[in-house]
C-alpha positions in Angstrom: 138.3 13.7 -1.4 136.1 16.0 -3.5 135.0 19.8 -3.7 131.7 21.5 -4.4 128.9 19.3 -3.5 130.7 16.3 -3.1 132.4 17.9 -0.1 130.3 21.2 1.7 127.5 18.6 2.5 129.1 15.5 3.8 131.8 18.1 6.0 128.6 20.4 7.2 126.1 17.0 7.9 129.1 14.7 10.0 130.4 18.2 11.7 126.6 18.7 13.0 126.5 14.6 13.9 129.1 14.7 16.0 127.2 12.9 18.7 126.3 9.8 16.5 130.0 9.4 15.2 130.5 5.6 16.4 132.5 5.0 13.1 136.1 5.6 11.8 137.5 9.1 11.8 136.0 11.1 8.7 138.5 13.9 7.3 138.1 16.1 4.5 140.4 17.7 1.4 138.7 19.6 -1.4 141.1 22.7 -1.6 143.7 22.3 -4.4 145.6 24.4 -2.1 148.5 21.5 -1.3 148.1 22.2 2.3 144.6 21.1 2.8 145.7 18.0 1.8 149.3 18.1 3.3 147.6 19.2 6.4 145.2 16.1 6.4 147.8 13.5 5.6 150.6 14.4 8.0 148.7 13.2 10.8 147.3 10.1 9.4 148.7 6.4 8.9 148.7 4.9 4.8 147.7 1.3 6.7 144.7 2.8 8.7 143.1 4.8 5.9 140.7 4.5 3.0 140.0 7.5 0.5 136.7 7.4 -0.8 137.1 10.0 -4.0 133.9 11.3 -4.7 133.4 13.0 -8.2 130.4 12.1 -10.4 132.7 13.1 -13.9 135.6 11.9 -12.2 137.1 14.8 -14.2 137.0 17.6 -12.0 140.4 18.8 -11.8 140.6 19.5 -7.9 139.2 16.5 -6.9 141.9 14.3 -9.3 144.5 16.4 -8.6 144.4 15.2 -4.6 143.1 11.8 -5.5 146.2 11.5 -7.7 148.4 12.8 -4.5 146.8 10.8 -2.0 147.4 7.6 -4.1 150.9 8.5 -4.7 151.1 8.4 -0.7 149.5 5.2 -0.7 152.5 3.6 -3.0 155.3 5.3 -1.3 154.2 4.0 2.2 152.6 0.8 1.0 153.5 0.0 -2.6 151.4 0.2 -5.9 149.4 -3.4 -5.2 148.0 -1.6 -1.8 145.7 1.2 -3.7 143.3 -1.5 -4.7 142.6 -2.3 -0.7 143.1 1.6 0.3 140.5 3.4 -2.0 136.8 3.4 -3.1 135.1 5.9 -5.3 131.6 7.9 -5.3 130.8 8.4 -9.2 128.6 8.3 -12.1 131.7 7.3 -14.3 132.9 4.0 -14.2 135.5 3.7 -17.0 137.5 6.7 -15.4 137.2 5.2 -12.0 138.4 1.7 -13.8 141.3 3.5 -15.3 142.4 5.4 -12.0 142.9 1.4 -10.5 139.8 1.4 -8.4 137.4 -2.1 -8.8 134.1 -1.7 -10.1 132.9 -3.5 -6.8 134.6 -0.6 -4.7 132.3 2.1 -6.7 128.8 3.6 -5.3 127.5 5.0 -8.1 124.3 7.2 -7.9 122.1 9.1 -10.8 124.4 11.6 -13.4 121.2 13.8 -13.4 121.7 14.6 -10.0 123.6 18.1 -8.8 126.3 17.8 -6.5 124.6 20.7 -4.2 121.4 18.1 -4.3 123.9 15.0 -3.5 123.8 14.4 0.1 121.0 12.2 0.4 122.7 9.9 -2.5 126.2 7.7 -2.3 127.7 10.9 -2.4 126.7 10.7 1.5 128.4 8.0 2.3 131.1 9.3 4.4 128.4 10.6 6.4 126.9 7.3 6.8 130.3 5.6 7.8 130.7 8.2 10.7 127.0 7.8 12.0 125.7 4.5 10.8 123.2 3.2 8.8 120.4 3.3 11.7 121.2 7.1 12.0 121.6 7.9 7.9 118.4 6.3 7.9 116.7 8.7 10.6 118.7 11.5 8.5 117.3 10.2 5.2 113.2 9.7 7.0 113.6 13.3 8.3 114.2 14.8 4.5 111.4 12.4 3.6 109.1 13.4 5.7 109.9 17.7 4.5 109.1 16.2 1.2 105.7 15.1 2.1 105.1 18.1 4.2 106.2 20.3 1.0 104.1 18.3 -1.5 100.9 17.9 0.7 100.8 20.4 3.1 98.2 23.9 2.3 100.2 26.4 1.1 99.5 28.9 4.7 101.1 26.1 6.6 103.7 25.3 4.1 106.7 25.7 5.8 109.2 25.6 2.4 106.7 27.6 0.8 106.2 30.6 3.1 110.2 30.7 3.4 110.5 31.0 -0.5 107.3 33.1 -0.6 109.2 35.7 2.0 112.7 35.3 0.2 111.4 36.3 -2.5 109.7 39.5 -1.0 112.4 40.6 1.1 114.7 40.1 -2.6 112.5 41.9 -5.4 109.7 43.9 -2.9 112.3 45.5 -0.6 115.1 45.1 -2.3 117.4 43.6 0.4 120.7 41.8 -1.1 121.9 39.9 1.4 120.6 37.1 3.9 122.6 36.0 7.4 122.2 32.5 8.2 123.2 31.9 11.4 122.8 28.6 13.9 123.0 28.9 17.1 124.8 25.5 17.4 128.6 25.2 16.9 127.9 22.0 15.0 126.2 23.8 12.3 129.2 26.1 11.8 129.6 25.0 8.3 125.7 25.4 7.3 126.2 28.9 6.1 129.0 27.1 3.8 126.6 24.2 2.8 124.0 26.5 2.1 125.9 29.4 -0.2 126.0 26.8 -2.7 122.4 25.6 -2.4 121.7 29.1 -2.7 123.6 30.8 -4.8 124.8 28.4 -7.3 120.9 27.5 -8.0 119.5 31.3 -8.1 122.3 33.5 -8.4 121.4 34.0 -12.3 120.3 36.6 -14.3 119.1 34.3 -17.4 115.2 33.1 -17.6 113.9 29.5 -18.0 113.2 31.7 -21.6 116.8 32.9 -22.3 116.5 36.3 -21.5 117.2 38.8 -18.9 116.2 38.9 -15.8 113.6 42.0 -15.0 114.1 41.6 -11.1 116.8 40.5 -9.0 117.8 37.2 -8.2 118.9 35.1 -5.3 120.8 36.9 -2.9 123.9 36.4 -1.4 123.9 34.5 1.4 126.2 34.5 4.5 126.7 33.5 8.2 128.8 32.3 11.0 127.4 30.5 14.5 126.0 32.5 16.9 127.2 33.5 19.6 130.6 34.2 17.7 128.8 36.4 14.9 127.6 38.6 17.6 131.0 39.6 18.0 131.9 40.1 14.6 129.1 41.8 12.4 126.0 41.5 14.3 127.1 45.5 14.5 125.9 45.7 10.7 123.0 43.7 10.8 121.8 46.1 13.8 123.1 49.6 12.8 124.1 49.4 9.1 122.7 51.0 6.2 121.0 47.9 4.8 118.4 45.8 5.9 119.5 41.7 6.0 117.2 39.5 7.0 118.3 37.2 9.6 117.7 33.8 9.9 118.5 32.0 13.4 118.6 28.4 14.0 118.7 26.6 17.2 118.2 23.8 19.2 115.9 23.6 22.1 118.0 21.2 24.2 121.5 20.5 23.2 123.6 17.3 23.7 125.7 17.9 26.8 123.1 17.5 30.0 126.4 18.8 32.3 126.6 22.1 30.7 123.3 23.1 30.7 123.6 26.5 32.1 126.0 27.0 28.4 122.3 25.9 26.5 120.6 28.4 28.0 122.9 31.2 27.6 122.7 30.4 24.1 118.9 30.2 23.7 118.8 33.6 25.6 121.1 35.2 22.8 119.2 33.7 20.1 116.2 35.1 21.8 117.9 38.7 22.2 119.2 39.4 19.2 115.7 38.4 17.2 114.0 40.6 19.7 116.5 43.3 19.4 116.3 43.5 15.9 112.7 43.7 15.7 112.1 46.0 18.5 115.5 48.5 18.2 115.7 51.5 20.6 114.4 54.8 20.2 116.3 57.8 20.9 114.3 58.3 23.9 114.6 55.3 25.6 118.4 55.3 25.0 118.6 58.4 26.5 116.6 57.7 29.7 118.7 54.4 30.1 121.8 56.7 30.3 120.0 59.3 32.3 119.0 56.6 35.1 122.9 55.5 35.6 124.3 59.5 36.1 125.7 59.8 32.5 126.2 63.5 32.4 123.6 65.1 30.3 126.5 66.3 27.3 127.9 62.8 27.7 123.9 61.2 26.8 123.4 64.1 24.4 126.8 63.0 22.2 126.5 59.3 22.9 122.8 58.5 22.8 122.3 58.9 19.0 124.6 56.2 18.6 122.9 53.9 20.7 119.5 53.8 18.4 118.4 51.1 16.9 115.8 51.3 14.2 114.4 48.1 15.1 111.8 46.7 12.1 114.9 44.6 10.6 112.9 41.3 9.6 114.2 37.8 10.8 113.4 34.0 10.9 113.7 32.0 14.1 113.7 27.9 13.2 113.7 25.7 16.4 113.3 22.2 16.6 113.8 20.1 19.9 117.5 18.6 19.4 120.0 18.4 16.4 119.5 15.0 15.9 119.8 12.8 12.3 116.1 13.2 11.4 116.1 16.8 12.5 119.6 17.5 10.3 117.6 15.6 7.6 114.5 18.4 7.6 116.3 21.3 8.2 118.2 20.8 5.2 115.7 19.5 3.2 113.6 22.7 4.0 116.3 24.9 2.8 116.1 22.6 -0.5 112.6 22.9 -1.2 112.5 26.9 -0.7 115.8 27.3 -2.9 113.1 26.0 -5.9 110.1 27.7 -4.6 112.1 30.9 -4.9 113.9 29.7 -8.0 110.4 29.4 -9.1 109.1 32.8 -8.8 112.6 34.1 -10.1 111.5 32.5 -13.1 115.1 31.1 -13.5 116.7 27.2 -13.4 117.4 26.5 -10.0 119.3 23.7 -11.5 122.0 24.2 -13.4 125.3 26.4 -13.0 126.8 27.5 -16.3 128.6 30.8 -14.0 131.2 28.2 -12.6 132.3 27.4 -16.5 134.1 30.8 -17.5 136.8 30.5 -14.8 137.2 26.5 -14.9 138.0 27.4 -18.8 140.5 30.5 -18.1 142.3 28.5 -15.6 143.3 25.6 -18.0 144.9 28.2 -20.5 145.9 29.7 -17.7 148.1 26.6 -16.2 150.8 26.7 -18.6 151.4 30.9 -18.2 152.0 29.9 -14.8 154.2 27.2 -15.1 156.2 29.7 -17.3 155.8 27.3 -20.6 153.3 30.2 -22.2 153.0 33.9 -22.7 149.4 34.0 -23.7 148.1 35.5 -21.1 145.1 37.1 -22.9 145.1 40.8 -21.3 147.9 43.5 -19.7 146.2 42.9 -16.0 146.5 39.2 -15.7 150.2 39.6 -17.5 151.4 41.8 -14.3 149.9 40.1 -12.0 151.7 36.8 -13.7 155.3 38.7 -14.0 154.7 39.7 -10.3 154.1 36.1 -8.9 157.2 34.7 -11.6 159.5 37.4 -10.0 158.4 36.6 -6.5 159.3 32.9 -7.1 162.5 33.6 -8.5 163.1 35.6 -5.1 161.9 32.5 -2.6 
């Protein structure tokens, strides 16, 4: 149980470790939304399963919210002395964790200076590690390790974390591109766009300088993506045809995991393949119209169609490959993404560390909580007030 990046890293590394699970099941609530957690708990058994509530404050509101709920669970299939043998904790804050009912010996603490979108490699992993092992965390945490030593010794024209950040940053301020697809070729990466939104954006999606004032260029982009092949099929129209340029990062796997569907590998490497190539090398006008020509497409038919079958080609992208998505080669990836996040944060000339933009609406929602509950009226403006008579009325109705 927890949200932010006490959840999008543990969900996105045991999703993409499927392989190596030889552990207990791992499941997942962050959403306040009662049917994450409702959806979660229906199919599970109060003796078989231990919460592991991971919040370094053990304040954030989401995150108690469920923990309070699941425990609940826990004493109305088990009774109250069971929590004690049913839960564990992840956090910086010991007296909160103490006064929830969890023992001090049940707590993995790890260093409050330390940002949740930063946390994987800490106790914050440790769902991960139950699901994989401690041989195969250890081959996730050596594969980080050994991005950090490339990142702090390597020359900066073979510096892989730097080049990234160096482009990034190029394709953000230079060109003026706003967005940035991410997107693995590898079904278990589907929640690495996720994971890396909040890397991303939560470190350089500012518009303050390390000096307090404004920003003079623009800042991180936004960041988005789905698995590939599926994105084909959704947006991959946009990223060809559209009006803006988004570079395109692709990610895949040189050999995957199941030898007996090999023929599905390499219909994946060849999309990866095509749509990088594609995007660089488009279609001229030309050529689309002697492709139609050479299958006895009328010549009105090629003259109203063909224009719609240009691409402009010259749309940058990134290809990473690396030989199989094993722990040590989950462990670089990600750290690479780390280390350009800073290297771009860097040149942005802003603090790729902090995230004082998630405050404002954190704030509005506790005054917010009791308008809702229909205990308040001070709603603050005439917008939020309809919207909060519309949702009263529509509960009265249900």
């Amino acid at each position: 149980i927890g949200i932010g990046g006490s959840d999008l890293g543990p969900v996105m590394a045991t999703l993409a470790l499927t392989p190596y699970h030889d552990g207990p099941r791992a499941h997942f609530v962050s959403n306040i939304d009662g049917a994450h957690m409702h959806d979660v708990l229906k199919d599970l058994s109060a003796e078989t399963t231990l919460f592991i509530v991971a919040s370094k404050t053990f304040t954030t509101i989401e995150t108690m919210t469920n923990a309070q709920t699941a425990r609940r669970w826990v004493e109305e299939s088990l009774g109250t002395s069971a929590v004690a043998k049913h839960f564990c904790a992840v956090s910086t804050a010991l007296e909160l964790v103490a006064k929830f009912g969890i023992e001090p010996d049940r707590v993995f603490g790890f260093w409050d200076w330390v940002g949740g979108r930063y946390s994987l490699w800490s106790a914050i992993g440790l769902p991960i590690m139950i699901a994989i092992g401690p041989a195969n965390f250890r081959a996730f945490l050596d594969g980080a390790h050994a991005m950090d030593r490339h990142f702090a010794s390597a020359p900066m024209l073979e510096n892989v974390p730097m080049i990234m950040g160096l482009v990034g940053f190029w394709h953000r301020v230079v060109c003026d591109y706003p967005a940035r697809a991410v997107i693995p070729y590898d079904q278990r990466l589907a929640r690495l766009p996720a994971y890396l939104q909040q890397l991303d954006m939560e470190s350089n999606g500012k518009s303050v300088t390390l000096e307090g004032t404004a920003a003079e260029t623009p800042t991180g982009p936004l960041v988005w993506g789905e698995p590939g092949t599926n994105g084909q099929h959704a947006f991959f129209q946009l990223l060809h045809q559209g009006t803006d340029t988004i570079p395109v990062e692709f990610i895949v796997a040189a050999n995957g995991h199941e030898p007996d569907l090999k023929f599905h590998h390499q219909l994946l490497l060849a999309n990866c393949l095509a749509q990088s190539q594609a995007l660089m090398k488009g279609r001229t006008l030309e050529e689309a119209r002697a492709q139609m020509l050479s299958k006895g497409i009328s010549l009105d038919e090629v003259d109203r169609i063909a224009p719609h079958r240009v691409f402009s080609g010259n749309r940058p992208s990134v290809s990473i490959v690396y030989g199989k998505l094993d722990p040590y080669a989950l462990g670089r990836l990600i750290a690479l993404y780390e280390h350009r996040v800073f290297v771009e944060g860097v040149l942005y000339d802003i603090n790729s560390f902090d995230q004082w933009g998630v405050e404002l609406g954190k704030e509005l929602a506790t005054n917010l909580l009791p308008v809702v509950q229909g205990k308040s009226d001070a709603v603050g403006d005439a917008s939020t007030g309809g919207l909060v008579h519309h949702i009263h009325a529509l509960q009265k109705g249900a």
